[in-house]
Backbone bond lengths (Angstrom), bond angles and torsions (degrees), N, CA, C in turn:
res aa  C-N    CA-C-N  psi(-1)  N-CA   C-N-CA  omega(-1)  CA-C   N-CA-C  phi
1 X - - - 1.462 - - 1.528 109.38 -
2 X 1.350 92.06 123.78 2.045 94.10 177.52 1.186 122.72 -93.85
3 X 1.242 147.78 91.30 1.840 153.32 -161.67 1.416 98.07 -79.79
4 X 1.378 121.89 123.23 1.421 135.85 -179.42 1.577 96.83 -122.31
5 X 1.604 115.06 138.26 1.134 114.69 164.20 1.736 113.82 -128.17
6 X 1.124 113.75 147.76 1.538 110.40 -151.36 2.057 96.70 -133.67
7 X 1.197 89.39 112.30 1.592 107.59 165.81 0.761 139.67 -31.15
8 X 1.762 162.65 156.76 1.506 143.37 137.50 1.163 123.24 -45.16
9 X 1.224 107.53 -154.36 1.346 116.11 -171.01 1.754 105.88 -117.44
10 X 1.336 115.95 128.95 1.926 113.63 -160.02 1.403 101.47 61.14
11 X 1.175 122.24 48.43 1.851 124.19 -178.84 1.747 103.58 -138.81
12 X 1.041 98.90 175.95 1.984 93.99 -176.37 1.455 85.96 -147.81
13 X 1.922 106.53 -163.30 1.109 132.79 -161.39 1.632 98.27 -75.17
14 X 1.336 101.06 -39.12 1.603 114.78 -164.69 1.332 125.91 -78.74
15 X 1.606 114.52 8.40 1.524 130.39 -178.61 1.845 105.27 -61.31
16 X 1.273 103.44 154.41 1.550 103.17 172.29 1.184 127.90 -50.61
17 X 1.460 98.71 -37.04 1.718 97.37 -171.54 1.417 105.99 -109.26
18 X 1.343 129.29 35.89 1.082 142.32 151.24 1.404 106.19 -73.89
19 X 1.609 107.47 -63.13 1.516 137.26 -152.78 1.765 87.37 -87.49
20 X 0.844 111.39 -28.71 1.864 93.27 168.52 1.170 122.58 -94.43
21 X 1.330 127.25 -8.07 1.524 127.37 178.69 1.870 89.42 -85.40
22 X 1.554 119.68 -48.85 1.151 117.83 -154.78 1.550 91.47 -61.58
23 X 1.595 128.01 -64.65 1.283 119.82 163.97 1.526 132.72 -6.88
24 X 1.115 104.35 -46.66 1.961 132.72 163.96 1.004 128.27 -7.93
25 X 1.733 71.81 -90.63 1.436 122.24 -174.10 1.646 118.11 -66.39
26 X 1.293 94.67 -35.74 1.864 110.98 -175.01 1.783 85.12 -58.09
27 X 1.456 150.57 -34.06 1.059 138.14 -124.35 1.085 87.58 -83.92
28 X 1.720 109.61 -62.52 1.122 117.52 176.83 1.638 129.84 -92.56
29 X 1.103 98.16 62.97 1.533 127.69 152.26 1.392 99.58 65.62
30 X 1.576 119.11 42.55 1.495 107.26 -153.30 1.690 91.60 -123.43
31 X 1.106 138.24 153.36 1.740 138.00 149.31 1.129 119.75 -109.18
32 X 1.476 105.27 112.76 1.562 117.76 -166.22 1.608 96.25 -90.99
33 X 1.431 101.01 125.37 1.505 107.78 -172.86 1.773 104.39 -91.40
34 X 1.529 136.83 125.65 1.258 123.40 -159.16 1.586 87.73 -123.05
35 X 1.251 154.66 129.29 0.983 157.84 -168.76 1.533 115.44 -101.89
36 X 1.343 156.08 176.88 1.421 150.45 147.53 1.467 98.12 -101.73
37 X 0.987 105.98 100.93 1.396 123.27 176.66 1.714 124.54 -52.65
38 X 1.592 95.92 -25.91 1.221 99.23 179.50 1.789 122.97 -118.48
39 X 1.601 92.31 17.01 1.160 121.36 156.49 1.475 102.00 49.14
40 X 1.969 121.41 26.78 1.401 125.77 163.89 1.289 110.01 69.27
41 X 1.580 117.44 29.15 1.427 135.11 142.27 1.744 110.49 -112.21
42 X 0.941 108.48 94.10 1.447 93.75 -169.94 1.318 80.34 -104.17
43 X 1.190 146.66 -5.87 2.206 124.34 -177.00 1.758 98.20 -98.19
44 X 1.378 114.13 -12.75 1.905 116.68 169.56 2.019 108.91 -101.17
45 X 1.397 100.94 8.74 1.828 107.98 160.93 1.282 119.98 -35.74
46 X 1.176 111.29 106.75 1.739 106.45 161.88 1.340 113.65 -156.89
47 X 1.207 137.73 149.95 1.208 176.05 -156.34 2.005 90.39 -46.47
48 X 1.215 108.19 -55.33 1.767 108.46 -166.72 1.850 86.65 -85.67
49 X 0.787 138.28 -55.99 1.174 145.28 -168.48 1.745 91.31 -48.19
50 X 0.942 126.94 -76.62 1.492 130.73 179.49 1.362 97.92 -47.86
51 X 0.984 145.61 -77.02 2.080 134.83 -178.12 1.195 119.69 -45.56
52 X 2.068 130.17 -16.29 1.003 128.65 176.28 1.969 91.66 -86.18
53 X 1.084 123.16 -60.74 1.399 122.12 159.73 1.549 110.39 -4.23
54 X 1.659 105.27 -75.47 1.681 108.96 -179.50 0.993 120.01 -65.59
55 X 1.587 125.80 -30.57 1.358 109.81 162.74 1.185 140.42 -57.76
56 X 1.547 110.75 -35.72 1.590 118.85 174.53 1.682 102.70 -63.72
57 X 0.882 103.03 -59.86 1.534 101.42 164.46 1.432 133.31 -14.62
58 X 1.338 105.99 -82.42 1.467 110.44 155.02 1.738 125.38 -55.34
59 X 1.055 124.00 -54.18 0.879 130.29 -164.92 1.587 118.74 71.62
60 X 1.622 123.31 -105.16 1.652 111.84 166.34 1.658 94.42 -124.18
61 X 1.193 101.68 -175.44 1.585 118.45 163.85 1.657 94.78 87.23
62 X 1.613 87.24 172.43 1.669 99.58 -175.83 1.627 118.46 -55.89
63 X 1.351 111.51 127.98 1.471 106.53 156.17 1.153 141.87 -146.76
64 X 1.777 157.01 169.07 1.029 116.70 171.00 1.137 99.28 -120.69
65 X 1.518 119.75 163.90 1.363 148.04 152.16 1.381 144.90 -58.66
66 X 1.017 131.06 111.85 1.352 117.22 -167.76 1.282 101.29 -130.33
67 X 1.645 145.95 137.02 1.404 130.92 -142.76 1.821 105.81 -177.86
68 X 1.075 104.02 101.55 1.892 118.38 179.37 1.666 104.30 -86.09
69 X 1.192 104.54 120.72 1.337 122.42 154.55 1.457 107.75 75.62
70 X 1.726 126.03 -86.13 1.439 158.93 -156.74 1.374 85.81 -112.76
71 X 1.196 136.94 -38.54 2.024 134.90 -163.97 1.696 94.51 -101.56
72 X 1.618 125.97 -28.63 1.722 122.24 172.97 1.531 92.24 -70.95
73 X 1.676 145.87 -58.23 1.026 135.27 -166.76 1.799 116.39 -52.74
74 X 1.584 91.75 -54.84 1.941 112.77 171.79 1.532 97.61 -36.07
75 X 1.386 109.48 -85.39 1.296 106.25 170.87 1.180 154.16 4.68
76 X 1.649 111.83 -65.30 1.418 150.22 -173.12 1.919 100.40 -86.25
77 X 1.332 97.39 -30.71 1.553 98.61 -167.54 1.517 93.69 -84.73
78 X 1.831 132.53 -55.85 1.014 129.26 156.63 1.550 140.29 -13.03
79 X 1.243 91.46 -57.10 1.861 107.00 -176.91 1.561 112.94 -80.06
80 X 1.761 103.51 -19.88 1.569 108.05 173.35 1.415 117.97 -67.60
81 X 1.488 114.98 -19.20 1.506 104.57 156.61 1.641 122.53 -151.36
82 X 1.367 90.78 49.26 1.382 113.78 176.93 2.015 99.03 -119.20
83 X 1.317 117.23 56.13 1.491 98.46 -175.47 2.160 123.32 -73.39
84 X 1.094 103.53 12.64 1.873 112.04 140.63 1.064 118.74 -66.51
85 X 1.671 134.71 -11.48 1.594 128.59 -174.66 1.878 88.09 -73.61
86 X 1.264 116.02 156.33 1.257 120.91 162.42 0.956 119.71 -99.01
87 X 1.428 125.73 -65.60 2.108 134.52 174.72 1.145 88.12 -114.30
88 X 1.910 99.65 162.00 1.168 119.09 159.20 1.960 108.42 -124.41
89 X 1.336 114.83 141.45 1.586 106.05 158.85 1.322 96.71 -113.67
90 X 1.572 93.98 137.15 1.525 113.09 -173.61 1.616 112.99 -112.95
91 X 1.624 127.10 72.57 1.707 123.38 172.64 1.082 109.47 -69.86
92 X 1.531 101.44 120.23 1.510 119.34 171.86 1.775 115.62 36.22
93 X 1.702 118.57 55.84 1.093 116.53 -141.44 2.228 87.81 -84.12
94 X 1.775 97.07 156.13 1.783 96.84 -155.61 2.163 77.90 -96.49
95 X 0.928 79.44 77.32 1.621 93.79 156.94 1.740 132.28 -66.55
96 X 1.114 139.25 78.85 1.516 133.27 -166.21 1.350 82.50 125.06
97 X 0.888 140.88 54.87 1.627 112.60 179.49 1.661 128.21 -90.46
98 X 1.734 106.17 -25.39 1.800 112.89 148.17 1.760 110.53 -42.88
99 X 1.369 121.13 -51.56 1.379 105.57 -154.16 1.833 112.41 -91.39
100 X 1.436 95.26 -25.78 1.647 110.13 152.87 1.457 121.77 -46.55
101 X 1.538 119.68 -98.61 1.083 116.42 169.64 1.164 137.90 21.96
102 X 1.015 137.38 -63.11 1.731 154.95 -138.03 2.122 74.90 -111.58
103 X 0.598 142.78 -67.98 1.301 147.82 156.28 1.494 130.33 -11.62
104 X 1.568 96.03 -49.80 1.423 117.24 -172.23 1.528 93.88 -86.40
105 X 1.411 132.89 -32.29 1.585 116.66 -155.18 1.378 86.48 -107.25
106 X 1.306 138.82 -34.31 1.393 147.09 -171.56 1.607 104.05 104.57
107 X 1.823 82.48 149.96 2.010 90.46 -170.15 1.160 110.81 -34.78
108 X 1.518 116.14 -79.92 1.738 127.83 -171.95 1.563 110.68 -66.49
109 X 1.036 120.25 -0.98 1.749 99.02 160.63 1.626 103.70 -114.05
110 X 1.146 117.63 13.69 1.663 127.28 154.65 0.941 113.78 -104.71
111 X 1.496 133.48 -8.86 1.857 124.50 145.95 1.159 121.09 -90.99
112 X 1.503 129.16 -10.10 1.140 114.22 145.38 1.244 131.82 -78.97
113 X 1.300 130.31 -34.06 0.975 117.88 168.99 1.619 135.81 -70.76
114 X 1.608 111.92 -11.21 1.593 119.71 130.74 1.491 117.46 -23.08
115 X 1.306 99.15 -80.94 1.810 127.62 -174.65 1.083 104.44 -54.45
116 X 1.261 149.75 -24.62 1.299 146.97 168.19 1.323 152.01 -88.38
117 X 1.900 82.51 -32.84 1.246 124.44 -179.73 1.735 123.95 66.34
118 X 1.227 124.95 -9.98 1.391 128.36 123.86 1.693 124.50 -128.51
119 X 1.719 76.23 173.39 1.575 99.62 -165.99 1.531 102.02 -129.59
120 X 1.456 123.24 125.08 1.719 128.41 149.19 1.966 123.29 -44.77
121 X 1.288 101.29 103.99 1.747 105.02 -165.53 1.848 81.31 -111.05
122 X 1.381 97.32 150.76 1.745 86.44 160.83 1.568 103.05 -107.03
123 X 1.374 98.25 159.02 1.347 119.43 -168.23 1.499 121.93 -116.36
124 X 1.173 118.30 88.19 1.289 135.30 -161.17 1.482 111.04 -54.69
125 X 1.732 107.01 -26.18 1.488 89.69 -175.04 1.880 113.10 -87.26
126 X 1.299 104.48 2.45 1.364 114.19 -167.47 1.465 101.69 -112.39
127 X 1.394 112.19 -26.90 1.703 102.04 -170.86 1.069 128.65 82.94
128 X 1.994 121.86 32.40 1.401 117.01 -176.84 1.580 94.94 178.23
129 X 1.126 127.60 -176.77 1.512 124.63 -171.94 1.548 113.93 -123.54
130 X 1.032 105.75 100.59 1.627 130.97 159.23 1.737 115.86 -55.83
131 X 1.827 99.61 152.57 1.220 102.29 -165.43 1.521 88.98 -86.92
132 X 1.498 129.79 163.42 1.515 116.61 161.71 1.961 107.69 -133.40
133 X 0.548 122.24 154.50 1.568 124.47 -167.58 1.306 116.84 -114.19
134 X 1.523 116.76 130.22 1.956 128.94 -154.85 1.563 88.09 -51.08
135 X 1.180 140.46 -9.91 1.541 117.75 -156.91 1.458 117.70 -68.24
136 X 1.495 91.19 -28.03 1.886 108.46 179.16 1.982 93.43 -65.47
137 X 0.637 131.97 -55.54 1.851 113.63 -156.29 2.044 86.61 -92.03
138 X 1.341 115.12 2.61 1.308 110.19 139.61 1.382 141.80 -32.65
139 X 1.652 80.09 -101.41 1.106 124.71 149.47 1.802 114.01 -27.13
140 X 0.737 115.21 -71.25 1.839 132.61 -166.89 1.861 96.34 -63.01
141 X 1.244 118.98 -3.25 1.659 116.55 -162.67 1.797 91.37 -87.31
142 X 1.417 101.84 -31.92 1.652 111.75 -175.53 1.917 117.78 -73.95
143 X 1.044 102.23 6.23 1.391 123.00 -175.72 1.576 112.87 -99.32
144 X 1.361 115.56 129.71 1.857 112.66 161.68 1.656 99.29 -63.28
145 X 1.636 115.19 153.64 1.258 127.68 171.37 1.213 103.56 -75.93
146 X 1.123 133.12 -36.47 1.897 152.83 174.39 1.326 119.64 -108.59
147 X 1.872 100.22 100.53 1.788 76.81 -165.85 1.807 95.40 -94.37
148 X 1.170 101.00 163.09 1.897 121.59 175.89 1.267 107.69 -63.04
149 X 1.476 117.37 82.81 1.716 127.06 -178.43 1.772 106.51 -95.85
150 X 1.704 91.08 125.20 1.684 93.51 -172.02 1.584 99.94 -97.97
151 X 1.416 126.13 -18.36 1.360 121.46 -175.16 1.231 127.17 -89.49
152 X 1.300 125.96 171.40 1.690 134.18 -171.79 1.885 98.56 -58.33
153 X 1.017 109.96 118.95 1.339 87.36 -179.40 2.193 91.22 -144.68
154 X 1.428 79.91 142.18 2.038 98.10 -169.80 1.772 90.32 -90.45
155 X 1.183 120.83 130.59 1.466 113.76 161.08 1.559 106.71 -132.30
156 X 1.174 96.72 128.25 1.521 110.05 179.69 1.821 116.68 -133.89
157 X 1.415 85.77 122.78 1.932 100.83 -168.92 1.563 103.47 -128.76
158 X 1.406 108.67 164.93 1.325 109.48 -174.06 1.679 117.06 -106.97
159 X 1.003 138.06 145.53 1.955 121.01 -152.54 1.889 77.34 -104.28
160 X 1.278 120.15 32.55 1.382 118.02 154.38 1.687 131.70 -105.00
161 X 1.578 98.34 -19.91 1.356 96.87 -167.95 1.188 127.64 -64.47
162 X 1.346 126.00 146.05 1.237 139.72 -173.47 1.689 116.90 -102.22
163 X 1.811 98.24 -8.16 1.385 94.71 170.43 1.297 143.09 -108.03
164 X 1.784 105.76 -34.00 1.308 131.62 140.45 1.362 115.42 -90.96
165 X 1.223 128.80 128.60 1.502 131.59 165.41 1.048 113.39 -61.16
166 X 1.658 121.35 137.79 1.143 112.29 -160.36 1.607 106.21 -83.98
167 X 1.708 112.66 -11.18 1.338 104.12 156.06 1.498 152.55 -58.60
168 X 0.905 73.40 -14.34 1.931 95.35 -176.66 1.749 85.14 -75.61
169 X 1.475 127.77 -38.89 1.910 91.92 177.98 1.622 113.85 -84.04
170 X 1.331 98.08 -10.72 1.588 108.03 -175.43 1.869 103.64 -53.00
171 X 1.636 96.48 -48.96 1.182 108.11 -168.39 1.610 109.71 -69.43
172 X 1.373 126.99 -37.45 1.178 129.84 170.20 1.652 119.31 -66.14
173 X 0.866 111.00 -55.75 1.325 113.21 167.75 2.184 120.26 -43.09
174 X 1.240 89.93 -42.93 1.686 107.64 -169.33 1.743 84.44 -66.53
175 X 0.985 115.98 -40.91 1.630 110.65 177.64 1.161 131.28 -75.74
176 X 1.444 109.74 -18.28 1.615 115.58 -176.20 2.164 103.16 -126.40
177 X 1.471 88.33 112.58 2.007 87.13 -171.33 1.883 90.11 -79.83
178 X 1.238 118.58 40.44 1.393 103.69 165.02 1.530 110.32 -145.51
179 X 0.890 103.72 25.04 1.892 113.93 143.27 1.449 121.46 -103.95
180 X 1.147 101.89 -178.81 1.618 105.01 -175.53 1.671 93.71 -150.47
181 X 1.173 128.08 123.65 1.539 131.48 170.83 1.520 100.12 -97.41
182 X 0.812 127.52 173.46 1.469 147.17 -154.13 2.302 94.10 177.93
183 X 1.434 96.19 123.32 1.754 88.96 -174.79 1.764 91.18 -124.74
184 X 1.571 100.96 137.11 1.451 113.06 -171.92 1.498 106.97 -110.05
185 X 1.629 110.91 138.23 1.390 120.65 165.15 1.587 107.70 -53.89
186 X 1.802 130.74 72.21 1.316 93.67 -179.27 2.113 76.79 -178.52
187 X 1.427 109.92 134.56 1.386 105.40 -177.55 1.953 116.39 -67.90
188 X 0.902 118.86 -149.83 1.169 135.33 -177.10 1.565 134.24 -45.61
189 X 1.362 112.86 -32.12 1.029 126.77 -124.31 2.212 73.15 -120.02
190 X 1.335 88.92 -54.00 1.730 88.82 175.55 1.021 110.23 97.80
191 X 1.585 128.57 -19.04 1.458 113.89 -160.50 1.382 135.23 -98.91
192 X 1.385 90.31 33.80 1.380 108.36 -167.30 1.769 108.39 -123.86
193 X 1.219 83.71 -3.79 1.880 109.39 166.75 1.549 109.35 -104.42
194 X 1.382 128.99 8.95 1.456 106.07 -168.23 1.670 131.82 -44.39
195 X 1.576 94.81 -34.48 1.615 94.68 -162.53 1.902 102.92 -99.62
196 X 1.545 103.57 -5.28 1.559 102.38 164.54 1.670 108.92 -75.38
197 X 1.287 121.83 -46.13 1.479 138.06 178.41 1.868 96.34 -53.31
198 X 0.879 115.72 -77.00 1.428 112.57 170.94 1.474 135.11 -64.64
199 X 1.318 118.31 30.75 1.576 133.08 167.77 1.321 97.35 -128.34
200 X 1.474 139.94 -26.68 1.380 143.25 131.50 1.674 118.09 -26.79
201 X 0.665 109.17 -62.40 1.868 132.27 -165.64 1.433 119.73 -70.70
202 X 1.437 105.27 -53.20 1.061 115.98 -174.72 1.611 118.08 -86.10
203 X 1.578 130.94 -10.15 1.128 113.11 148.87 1.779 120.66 -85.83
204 X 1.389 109.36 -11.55 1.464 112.05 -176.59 1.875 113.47 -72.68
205 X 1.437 101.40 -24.34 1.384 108.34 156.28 1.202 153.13 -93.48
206 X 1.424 99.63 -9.89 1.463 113.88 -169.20 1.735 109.90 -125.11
207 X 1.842 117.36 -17.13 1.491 108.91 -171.94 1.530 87.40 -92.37
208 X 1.486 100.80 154.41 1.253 125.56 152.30 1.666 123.91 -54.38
């Protein structure tokens, strides 16, 4: 079994809860493979570009997923027609993310950056703000907001976030009887839940 864990969005290999799941995972004898999703183009980012990423990644055979924010959506979109994925963990996965967006950056600096065709995002895994280019909410228009997940999948969100609503998993979940949400005192970001998120996780992957 191959355990992939998949980033946000302006996030890298080196995020906390990368480096604490991988911590985890090492316990139980596991190597959590964390990929750069944006493969050090982060201003040519988009949605297929990131799933060709996970695919090389995986390659074939069983695996599971593990996926924050922009990497819970990747994820979810992955396993919808990848049925060799086994589990998915879904943090605060950015579900809707065409109709969000425009939301998240604000109206008028989401029509300019239409009109321009990029926009300055900062980039957390680098520490400074990168240009990024309209092709991603392009790109991302060719995508379901909800993708059709057939596997066991754990989703855990915080009834704080300010970036994904924590309804949007309510709503996914209410549709699929093969997840399980679990909702955390704690916004978006999660990391202030690590070791509640991982007493969740770690029997959903590892008990019989």
């Amino acid at each position: 079994m191959k355990y992939i864990y998949l980033h946000g969005f302006a996030s890298s290999p080196a995020s906390s809860k990368a480096r604490y799941f991988r911590e985890r995972m090492r316990e139980h004898g596991v190597d959590l493979t964390v990929p750069e999703l944006d493969s050090g183009d982060f201003e040519h980012l988009t949605l297929s570009g990131q799933l060709s990423v996970i695919q090389q990644t995986h390659g074939n055979g069983p695996a599971v997923l593990i996926g924050s924010s922009m990497g819970g959506y990747l994820a979810a979109l992955y396993a919808s027609t990848h049925p060799e994925i086994a589990k998915l963990v879904l943090l605060a996965p950015a579900f809707d993310f065409v109709r969000r967006f425009p939301k998240v950056t604000g109206e008028k600096q989401f029509a300019e950056w239409k009109s321009s065709r990029k926009i300055k995002m900062f980039h957390y895994g680098v520490g400074r703000e990168c240009l990024l280019n309209f092709g991603l909410y392009e790109d991302a228009e060719n995508y379901p907001a909800f993708p059709d997940v057939g596997q066991p999948a754990l989703v855990l969100h915080g009834i704080h976030d300010e970036i994904v609503p924590v309804e949007l998993s309510k709503q996914f979940c209410a549709a699929h009887s093969n997840c399980e949400l679990h909702l955390l005192n704690s916004g978006h970001e999660l990391t202030d839940g690590l070791p509640e998120m991982w007493a969740l996780t770690e029997p959903f992957l590892f008990s019989e």
